[in-house]
Structure formats: C-alpha cells, structure tokens
DRENDO-1510 file (C-alpha; in Angstrom, 1 decimal, always signed):
<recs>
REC; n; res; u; v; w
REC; 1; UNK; +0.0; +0.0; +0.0 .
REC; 2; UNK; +2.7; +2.7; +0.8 .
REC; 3; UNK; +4.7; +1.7; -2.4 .
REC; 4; UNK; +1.2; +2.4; -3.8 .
REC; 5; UNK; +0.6; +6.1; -2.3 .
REC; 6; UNK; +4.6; +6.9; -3.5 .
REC; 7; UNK; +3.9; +5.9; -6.9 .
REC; 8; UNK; +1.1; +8.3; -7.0 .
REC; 9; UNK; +2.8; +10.9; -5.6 .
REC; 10; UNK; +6.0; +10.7; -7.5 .
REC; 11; UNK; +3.8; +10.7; -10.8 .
REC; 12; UNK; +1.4; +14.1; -9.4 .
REC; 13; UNK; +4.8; +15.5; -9.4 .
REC; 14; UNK; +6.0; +17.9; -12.1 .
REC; 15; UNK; +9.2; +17.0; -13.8 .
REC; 16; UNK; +11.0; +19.7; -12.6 .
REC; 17; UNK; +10.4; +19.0; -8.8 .
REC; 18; UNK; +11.6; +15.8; -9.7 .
REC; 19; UNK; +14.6; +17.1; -11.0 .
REC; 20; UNK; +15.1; +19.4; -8.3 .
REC; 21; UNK; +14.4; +16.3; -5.5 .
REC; 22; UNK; +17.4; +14.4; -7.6 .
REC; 23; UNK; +19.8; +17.4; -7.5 .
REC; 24; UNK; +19.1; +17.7; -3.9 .
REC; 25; UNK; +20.5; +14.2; -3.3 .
REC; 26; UNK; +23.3; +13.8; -5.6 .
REC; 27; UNK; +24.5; +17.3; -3.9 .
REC; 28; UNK; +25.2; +19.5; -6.7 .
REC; 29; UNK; +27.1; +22.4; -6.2 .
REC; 30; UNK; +26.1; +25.5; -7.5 .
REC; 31; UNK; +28.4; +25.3; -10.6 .
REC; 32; UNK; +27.3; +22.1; -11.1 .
REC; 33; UNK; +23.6; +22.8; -11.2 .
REC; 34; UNK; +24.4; +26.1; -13.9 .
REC; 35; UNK; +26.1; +23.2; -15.9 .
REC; 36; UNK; +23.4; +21.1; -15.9 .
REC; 37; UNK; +20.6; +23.6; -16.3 .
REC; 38; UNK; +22.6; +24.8; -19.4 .
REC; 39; UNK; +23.6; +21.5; -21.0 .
REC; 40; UNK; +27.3; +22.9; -21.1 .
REC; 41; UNK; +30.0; +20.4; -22.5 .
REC; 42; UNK; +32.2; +18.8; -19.9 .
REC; 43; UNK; +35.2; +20.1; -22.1 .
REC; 44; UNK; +33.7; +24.0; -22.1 .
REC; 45; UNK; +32.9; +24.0; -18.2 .
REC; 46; UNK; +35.9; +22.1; -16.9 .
REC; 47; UNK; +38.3; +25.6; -18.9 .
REC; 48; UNK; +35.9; +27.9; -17.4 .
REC; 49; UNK; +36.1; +26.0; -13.6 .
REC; 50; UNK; +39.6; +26.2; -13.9 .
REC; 51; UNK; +39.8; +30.1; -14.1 .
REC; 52; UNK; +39.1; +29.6; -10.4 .
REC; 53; UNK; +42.5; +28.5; -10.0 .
REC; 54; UNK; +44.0; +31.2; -11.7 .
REC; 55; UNK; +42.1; +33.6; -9.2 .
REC; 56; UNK; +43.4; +31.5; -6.1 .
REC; 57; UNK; +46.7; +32.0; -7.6 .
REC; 58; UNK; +46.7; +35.9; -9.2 .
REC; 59; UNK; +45.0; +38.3; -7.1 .
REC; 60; UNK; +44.8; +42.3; -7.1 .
REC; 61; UNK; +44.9; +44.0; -3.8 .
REC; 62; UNK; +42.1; +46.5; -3.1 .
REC; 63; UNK; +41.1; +49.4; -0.6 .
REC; 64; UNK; +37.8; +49.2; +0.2 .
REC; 65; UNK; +35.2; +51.1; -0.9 .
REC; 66; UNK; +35.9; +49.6; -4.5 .
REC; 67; UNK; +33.9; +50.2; -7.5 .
REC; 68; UNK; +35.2; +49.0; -10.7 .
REC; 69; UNK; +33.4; +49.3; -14.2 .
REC; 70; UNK; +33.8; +47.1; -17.6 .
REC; 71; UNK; +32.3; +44.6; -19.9 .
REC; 72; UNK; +31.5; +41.2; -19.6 .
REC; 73; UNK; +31.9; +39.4; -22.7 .
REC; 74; UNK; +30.8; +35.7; -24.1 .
REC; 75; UNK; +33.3; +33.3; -23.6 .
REC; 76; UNK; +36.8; +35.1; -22.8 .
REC; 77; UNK; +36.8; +33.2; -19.2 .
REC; 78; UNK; +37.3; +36.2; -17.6 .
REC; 79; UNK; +37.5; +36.0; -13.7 .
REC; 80; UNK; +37.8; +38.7; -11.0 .
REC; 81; UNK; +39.9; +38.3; -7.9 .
REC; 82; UNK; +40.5; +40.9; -5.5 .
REC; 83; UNK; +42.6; +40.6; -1.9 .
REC; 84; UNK; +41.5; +43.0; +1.5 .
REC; 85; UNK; +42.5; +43.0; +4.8 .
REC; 86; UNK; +39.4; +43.0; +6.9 .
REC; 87; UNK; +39.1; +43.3; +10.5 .
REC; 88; UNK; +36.3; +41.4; +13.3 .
REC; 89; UNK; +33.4; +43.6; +13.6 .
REC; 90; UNK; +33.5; +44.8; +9.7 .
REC; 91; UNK; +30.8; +43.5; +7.3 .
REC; 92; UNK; +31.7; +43.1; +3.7 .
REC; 93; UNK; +29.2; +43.7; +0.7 .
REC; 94; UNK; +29.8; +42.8; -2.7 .
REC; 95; UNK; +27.6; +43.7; -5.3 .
REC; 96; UNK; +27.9; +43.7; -9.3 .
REC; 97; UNK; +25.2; +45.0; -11.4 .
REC; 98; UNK; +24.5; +43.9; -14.9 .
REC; 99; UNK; +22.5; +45.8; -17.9 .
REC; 100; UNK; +21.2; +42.5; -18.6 .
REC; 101; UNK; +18.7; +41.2; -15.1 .
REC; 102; UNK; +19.1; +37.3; -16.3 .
REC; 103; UNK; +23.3; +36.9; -16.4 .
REC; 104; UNK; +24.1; +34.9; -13.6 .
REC; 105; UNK; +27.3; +35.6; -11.4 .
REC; 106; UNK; +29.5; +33.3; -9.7 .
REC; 107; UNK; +30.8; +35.4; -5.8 .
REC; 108; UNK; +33.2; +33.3; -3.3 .
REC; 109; UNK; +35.0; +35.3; -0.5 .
REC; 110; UNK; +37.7; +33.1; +1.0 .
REC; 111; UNK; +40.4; +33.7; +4.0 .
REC; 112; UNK; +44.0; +32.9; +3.8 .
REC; 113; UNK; +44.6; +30.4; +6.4 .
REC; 114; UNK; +48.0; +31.9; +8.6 .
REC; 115; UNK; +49.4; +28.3; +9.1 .
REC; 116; UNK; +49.0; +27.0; +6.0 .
REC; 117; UNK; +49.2; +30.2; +3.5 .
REC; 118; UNK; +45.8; +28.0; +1.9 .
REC; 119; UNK; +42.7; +30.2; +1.0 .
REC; 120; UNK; +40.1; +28.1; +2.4 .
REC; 121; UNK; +36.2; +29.4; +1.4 .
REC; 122; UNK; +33.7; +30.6; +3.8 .
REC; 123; UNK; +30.6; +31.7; +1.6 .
REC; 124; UNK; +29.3; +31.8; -1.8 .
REC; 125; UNK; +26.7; +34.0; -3.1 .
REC; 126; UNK; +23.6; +33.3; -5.1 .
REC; 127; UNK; +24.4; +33.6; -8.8 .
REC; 128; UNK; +21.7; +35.0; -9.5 .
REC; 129; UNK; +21.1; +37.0; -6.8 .
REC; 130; UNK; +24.8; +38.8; -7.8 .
REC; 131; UNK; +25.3; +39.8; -4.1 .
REC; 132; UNK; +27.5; +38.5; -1.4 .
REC; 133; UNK; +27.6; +40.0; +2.2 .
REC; 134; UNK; +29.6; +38.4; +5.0 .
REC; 135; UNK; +30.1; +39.7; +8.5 .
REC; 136; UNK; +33.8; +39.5; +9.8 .
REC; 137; UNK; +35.0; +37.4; +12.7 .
REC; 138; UNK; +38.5; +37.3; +12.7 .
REC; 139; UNK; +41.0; +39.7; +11.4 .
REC; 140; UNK; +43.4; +38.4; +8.1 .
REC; 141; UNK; +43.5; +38.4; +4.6 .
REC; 142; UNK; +40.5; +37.9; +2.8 .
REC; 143; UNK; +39.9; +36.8; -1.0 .
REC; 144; UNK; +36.9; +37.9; -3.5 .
REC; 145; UNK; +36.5; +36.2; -6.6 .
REC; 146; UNK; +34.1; +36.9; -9.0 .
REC; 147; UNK; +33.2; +34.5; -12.2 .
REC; 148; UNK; +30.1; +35.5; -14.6 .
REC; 149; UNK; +28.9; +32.8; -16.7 .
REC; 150; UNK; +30.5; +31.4; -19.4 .
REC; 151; UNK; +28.1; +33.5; -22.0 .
REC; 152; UNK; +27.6; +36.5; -20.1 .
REC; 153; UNK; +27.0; +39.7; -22.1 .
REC; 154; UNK; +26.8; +42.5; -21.0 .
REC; 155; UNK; +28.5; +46.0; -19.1 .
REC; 156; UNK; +29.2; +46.0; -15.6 .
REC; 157; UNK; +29.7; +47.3; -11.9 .
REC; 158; UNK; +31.3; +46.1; -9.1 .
REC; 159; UNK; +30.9; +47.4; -6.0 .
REC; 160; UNK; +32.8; +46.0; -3.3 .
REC; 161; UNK; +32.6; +47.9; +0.3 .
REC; 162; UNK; +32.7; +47.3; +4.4 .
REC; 163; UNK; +30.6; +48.9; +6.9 .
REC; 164; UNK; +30.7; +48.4; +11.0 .
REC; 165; UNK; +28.5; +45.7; +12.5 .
REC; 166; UNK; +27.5; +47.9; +15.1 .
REC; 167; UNK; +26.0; +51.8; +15.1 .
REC; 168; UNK; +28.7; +54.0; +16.8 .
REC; 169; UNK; +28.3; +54.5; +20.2 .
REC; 170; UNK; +28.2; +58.0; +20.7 .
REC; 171; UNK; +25.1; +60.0; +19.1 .
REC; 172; UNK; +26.0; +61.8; +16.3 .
REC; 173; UNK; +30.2; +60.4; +16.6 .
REC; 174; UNK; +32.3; +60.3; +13.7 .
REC; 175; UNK; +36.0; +58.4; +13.3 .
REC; 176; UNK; +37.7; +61.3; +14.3 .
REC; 177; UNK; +35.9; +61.6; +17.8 .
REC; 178; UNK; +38.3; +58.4; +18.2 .
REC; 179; UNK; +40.6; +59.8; +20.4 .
REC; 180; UNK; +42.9; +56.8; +22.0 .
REC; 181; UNK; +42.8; +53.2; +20.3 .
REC; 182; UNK; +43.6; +50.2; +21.0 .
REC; 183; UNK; +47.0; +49.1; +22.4 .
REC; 184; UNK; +47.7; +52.7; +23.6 .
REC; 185; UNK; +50.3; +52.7; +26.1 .
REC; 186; UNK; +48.7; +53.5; +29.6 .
REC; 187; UNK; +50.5; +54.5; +33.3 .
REC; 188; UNK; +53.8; +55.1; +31.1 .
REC; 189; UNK; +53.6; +51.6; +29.4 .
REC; 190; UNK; +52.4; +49.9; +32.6 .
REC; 191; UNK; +49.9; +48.2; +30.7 .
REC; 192; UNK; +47.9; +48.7; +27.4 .
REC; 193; UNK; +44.4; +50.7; +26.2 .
REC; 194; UNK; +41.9; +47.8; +25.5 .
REC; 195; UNK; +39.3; +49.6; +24.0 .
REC; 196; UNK; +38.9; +53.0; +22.0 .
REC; 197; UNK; +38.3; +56.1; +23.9 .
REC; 198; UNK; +35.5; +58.6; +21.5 .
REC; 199; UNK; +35.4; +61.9; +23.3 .
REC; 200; UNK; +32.6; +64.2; +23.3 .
REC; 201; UNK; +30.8; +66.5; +25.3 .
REC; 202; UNK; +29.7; +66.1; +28.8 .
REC; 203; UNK; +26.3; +64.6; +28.7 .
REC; 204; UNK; +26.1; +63.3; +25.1 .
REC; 205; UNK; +24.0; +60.5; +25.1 .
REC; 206; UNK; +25.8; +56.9; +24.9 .
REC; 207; UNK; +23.8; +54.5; +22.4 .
REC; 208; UNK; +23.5; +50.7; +22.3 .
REC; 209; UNK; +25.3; +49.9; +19.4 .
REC; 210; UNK; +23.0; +47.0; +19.1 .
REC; 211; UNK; +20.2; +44.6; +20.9 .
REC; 212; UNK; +21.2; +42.7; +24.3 .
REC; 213; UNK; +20.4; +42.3; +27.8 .
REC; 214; UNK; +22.1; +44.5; +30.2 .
REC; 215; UNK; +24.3; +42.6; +32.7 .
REC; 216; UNK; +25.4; +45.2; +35.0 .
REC; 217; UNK; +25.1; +49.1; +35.2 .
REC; 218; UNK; +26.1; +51.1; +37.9 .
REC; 219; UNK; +29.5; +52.1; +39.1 .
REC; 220; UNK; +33.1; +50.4; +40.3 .
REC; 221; UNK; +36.2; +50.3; +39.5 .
REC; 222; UNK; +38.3; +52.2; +37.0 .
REC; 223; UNK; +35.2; +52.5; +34.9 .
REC; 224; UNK; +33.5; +54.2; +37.4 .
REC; 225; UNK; +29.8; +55.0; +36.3 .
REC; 226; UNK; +29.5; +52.0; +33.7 .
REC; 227; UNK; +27.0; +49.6; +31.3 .
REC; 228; UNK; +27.8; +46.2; +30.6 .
REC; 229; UNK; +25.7; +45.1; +27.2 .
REC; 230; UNK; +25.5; +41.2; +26.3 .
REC; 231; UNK; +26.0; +40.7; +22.6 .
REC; 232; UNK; +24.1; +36.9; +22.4 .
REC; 233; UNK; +24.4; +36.5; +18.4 .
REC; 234; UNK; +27.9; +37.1; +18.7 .
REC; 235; UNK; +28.5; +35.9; +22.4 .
REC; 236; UNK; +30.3; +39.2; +23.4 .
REC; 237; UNK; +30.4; +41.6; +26.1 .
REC; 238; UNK; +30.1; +45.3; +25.4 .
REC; 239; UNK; +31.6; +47.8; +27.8 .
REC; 240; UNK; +30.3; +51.4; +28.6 .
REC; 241; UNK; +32.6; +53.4; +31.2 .
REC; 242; UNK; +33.2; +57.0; +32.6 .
REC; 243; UNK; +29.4; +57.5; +32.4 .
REC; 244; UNK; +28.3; +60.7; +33.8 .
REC; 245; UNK; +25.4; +59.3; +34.4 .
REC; 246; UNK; +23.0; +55.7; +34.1 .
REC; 247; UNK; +19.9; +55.5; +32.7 .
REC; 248; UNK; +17.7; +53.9; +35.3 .
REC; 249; UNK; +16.2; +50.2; +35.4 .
REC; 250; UNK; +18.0; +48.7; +32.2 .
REC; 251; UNK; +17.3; +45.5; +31.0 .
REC; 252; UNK; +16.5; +44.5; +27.2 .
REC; 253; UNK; +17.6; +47.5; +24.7 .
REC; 254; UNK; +17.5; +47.4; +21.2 .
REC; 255; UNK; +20.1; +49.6; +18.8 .
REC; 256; UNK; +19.9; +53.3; +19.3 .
REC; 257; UNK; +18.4; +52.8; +22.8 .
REC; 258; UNK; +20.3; +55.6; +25.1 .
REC; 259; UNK; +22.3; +53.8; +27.9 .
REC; 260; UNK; +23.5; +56.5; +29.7 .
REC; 261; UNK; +25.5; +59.9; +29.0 .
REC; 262; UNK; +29.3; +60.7; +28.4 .
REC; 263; UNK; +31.2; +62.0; +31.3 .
REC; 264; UNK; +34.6; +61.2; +33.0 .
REC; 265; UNK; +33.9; +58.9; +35.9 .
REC; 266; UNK; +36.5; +56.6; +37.8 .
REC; 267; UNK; +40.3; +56.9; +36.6 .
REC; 268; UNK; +39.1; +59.6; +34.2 .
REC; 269; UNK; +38.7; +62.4; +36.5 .
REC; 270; UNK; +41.3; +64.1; +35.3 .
REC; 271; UNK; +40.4; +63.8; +31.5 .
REC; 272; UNK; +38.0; +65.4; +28.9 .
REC; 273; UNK; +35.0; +63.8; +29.2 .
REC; 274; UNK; +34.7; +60.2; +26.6 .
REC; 275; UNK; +33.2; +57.3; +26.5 .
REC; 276; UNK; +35.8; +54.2; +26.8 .
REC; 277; UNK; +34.4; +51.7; +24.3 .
REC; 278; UNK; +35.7; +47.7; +24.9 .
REC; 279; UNK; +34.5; +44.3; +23.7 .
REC; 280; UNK; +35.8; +41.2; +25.4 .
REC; 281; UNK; +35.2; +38.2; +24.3 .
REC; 282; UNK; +34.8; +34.5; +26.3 .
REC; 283; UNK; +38.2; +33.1; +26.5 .
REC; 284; UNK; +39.8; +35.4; +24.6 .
REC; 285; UNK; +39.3; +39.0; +27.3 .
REC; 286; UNK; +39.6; +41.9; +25.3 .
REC; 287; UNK; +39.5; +42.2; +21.4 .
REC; 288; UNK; +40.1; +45.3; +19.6 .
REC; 289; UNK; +36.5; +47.1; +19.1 .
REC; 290; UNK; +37.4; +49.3; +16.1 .
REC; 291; UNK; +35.8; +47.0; +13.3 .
REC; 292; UNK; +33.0; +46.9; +15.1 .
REC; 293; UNK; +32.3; +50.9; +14.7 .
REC; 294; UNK; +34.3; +52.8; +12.1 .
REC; 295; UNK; +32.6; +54.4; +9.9 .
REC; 296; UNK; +33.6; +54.2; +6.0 .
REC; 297; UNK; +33.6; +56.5; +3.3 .
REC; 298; UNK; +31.6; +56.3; +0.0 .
REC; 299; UNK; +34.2; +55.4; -2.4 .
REC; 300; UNK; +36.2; +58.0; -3.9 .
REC; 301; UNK; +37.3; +56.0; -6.9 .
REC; 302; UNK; +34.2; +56.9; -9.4 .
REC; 303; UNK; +33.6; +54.8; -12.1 .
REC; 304; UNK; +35.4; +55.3; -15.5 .
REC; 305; UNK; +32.8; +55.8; -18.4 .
REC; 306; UNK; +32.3; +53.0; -20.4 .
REC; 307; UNK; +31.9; +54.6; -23.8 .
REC; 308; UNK; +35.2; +55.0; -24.5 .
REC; 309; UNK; +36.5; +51.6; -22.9 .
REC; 310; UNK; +38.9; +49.3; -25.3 .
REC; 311; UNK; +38.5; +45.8; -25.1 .
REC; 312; UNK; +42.5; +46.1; -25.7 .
REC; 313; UNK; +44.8; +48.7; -25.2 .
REC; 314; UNK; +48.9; +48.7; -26.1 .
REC; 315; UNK; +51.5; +50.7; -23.8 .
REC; 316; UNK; +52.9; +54.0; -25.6 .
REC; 317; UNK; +55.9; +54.2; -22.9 .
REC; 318; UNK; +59.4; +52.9; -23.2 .
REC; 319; UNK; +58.7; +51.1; -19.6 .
REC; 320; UNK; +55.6; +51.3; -18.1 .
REC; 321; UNK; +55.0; +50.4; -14.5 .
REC; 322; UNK; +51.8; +47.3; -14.5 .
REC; 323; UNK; +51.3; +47.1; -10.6 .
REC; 324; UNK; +49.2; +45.2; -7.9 .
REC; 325; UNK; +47.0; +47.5; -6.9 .
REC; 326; UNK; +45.3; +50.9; -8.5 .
REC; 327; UNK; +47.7; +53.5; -6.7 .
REC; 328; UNK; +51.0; +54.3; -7.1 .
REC; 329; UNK; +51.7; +54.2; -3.1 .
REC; 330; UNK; +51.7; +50.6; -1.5 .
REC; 331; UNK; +51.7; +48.6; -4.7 .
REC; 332; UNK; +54.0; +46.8; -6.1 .
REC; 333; UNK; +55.7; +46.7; -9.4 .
REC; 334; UNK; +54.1; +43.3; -11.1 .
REC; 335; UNK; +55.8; +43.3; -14.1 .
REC; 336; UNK; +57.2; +46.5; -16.3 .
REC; 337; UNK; +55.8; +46.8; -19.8 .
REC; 338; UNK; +57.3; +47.5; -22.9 .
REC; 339; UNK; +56.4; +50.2; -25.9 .
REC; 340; UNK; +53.6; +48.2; -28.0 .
REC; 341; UNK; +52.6; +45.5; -25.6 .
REC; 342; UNK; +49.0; +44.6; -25.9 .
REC; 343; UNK; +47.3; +44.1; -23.0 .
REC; 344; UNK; +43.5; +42.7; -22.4 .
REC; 345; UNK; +40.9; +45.0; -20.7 .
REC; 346; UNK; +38.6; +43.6; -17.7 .
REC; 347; UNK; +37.3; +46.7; -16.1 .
REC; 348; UNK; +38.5; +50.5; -15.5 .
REC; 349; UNK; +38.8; +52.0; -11.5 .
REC; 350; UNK; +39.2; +55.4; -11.9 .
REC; 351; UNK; +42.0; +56.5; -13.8 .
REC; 352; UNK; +43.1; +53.1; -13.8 .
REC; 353; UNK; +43.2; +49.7; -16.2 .
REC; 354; UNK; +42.2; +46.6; -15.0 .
REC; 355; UNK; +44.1; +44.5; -16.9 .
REC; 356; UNK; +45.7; +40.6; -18.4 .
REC; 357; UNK; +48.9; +40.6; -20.4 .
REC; 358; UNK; +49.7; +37.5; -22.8 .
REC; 359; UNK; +50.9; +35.5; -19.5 .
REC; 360; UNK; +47.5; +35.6; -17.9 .
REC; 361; UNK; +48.3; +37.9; -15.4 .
REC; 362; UNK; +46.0; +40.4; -13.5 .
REC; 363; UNK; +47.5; +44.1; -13.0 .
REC; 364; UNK; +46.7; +47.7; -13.1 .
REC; 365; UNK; +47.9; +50.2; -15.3 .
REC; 366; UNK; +47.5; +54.2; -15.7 .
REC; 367; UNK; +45.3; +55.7; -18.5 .
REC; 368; UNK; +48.2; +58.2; -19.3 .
REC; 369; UNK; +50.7; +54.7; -19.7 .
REC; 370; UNK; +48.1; +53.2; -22.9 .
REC; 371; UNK; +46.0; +53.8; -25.9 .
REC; 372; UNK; +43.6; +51.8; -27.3 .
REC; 373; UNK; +44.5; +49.3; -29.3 .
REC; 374; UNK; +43.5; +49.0; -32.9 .
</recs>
C-alpha cells in the first residue's frame, strides 16, 4: 500500500520538482547545477572552472570602498579576484550590477589560512542574486572572486565595500571623535588601552550599538559610572565606562536605545570627558572594538565611463610600471611593460586599467601609460 501512495505521488509530481528532488541528493554544487541547467560540454565548463584557479593563484589588492566598471563578454573566461585585509566587527558587501537582469554571477569570499598560507572558502553567493555579504569574525586576509557565466553579455559594476556591524556608540560620533585606540600605552607603558576612547561633550547620550540584555550598570572600578551590554548572536560583552550618568532600570535595549551619558567617571577624573568603548570576548578578554564601529567612506574612486572603454589597449611608454594595486603608493611593481605590448581590458577603477597581459596575469595600469588598441 505505501509503495502504492509513493507511486502516485511521484507521478502528481511535475518533472522539474523531480529534477530538483534528484539534485538535492546527488548534492550539486552550484556550478554544477548552472552546468546542468545549461547542457554545457564537460570540455567547455571544466576551462571555465579552472579560471578559479588562476584567481586563487593571481590576485589584485584593493582598498575598500571599490567600485570597478567594464564589460562582460561571451566566452573570454574572464574572472575577478580581489585581496583586503578585513578586521572582526566589519561587514563586507559585494555587489555587481548587470545591464542584462538574467546573467548569472558566480561570488566566493575566501580567508587565507595563517598556518597553511591556503585560502580556504567561507561563503558563496547566489548567482543569481549577484550579491555576497559576510560579517567579519577574525581579522586576516580575505579573497573575492568573481566569475560570470560562461556566456555572459553585458557592461558592468562592481561594488565591493565594508561597513561596521554595530551603530557607533556615541550620538552623532564620527572616526575622528576616536581619540585613543587600541594598544595605547597606559600608566607610562604599565599596561595597554583595550578599547577606544571617543570623546565628546559632557552629557552626550551613549547608544546601544545593538540589541542585548544588560548585565550590570552602575559604578566600580576604574570605569567608574559603567553599562555592561551582552552581545548573544555574537556571544560578546560590550563595555560602557566613565558614564556621567545611568539610565535607570536597564534591561533589554535594542540599537539606538540611550544607555547613559558621556562624562569622566572613575580613573578619568582628570580627563575630557569620553566614553571608553571595549569588547571582550569568552576566553579570549579583550579584542580590539574598532571594526566593530568605524565608519567608512563612499568610495572616492568613481567609475570610469564606459563609452570610451577598449576591449585592448597597447602601452605607448618605453617602460611602463603594471602594478598590484590601483595606486602608485603601497603597490608593487608586477611586471614593467614595454612600448607596444597589448594588454587585455577587464574593467576600468578610476583613472586606472584593470588588466591581463599575454601571460595571464591580473595588473593595473594608468590611463596616461596606454592607448587603445586598434
């Protein structure tokens, strides 16, 4: 009888749950799934899967906000690989948008491993969805690679920024209200600043920088007049101190909730009034809070305009500089190109070329080093 109600079931079904039922047990990975749903040749996807490779091997290094411009084109394997150093507390976004809605994109952020010098991955985004975001936990080098489909067609923009995880504590604080930071030397190098120090006015309301139970509020210590926030998604401790003053009965705040008011309680009698800022963390005490609350900057690097953007461009200098990164202060000098030498557009960052010479090779280049390549 049950063999019975599964046949009928099963042939209720649409073919395309059926399909989907199958993928989910044979475990398709995403790339497998876009080869299957396209009916790609083993030969075709196995030289566009290996351009993954390549990225794990060839990376450009990036200051972040990024925003980078170009065309993707049908079947030039192009791939996109970028490396920042990210700290806990910071929340990455990656976002490309395409002129055409349906072109599916391929987003992997992966972390150098510090042992092992491995990249090992820790999220991919929907391909269709074209968006990645991932909140930072530990502080290293992180890798973004970016892969449109093997017929993708169509212009482009990356966007590729970081934001703090939590609202700033101080009401209407910017980064340069920072006034002491972590690892400070204290009592003439006695012992070290663990937290940030963001000055402001007497009396400027102090803010939950986001949702938690209080665990203690009143005052002790060095802290004098303090707020102790639990952090349960991220299982930390959030530490208020040199309150002027408490806001009564505190229990269950959300972000943006006042805790209390800047002042310069316990050790800080003798200072401007700030709020000391700390995180601690089980185990581990305190952890550096800055990634947590710096603000960033919408990028300054506006995007080049894609009328006038060669799919090849040749170097009109004797030696021109190809570097790592879109800047000529901390890059490095990749390879030096010669008077004539093609190289292969990707995207444009500014005044800069995103670019592959004949060797494969991912490097930057300045606008006033090229011309377009007839």
């Amino acid at each position: 009888m049950k063999k019975l109600i599964l046949i009928i079931i099963i042939s209720l079904c649409s073919c395309s749950e059926i399909e989907k039922a199958e993928d989910l047990i044979s475990g398709l990975s995403p790339r497998q799934e876009y080869q299957k749903d396209e009916n790609i040749s083993d030969e075709l996807f196995q030289i566009w899967k290996a351009r993954v490779d390549v990225a794990l091997e060839n990376s450009l290094k990036i200051d972040l906000p990024y925003v980078e411009k170009g065309f993707f084109k049908p079947r030039n394997f192009a791939i996109y690989s970028y490396d920042t150093y990210l700290l806990p507390g910071e929340v990455i976004e990656i976002k490309i948008n395409t002129e055409s809605l349906s072109t599916l994109i391929f987003t992997t952020i992966y972390k150098k491993d510090n042992s092992s010098g491995v990249f090992e991955k820790l999220k991919t985004g929907a391909a269709d969805k074209k968006e990645l975001s991932f909140e930072v936990y530990e502080q290293g080098l992180y890798k973004i690679v970016i892969q449109p489909e093997i017929e993708a067609n169509s212009p482009f923009q990356l966007e590729i920024k970081k934001s703090p995880s939590y609202l700033f504590p101080v009401i209407n604080g910017k980064n340069s209200d920072i006034g002491s930071y972590w690892g400070d030397m204290r009592e003439g190098g006695i012992r070290d600043h663990k937290g940030i120090d963001i000055f402001a006015n007497k009396g400027t309301p102090v803010l939950a920088p986001t949702s938690g139970k209080i665990t203690f509020s009143g005052e002790k210590g060095l802290g004098g007049k303090q707020v102790w926030l639990r952090d349960s998604k991220r299982k930390l401790d959030l530490y208020f101190a040199h309150l002027d003053s408490i806001i009564p009965k505190l229990k269950k705040v959300k972000p943006g909730d006042t805790l209390g008011f800047v002042g310069n309680t316990g050790n800080a009698k003798t200072t401007p009034p700030h709020l000391h800022f700390g995180i601690y963390k089980n185990r581990r005490g305190a952890i550096d809070p800055i990634g947590f609350v710096y603000q960033t900057e919408p990028a300054e690097n506006a995007p080049a305009d894609l009328k006038n953007l060669a799919d090849r461009i040749k170097i009109t200098k004797n030696k021109a500089a190809l570097r790592n990164k879109a800047a000529l202060n901390n890059s490095n000098i990749v390879k030096t190109g010669t008077n004539g030498e093609v190289l292969y557009v990707q995207g444009k960052t500014d005044d800069w070329y995103h670019v592959r010479d004949s060797l494969d090779r991912s490097m930057y280049i300045h606008e006033s080093e090229v011309t377009p390549a007839l």
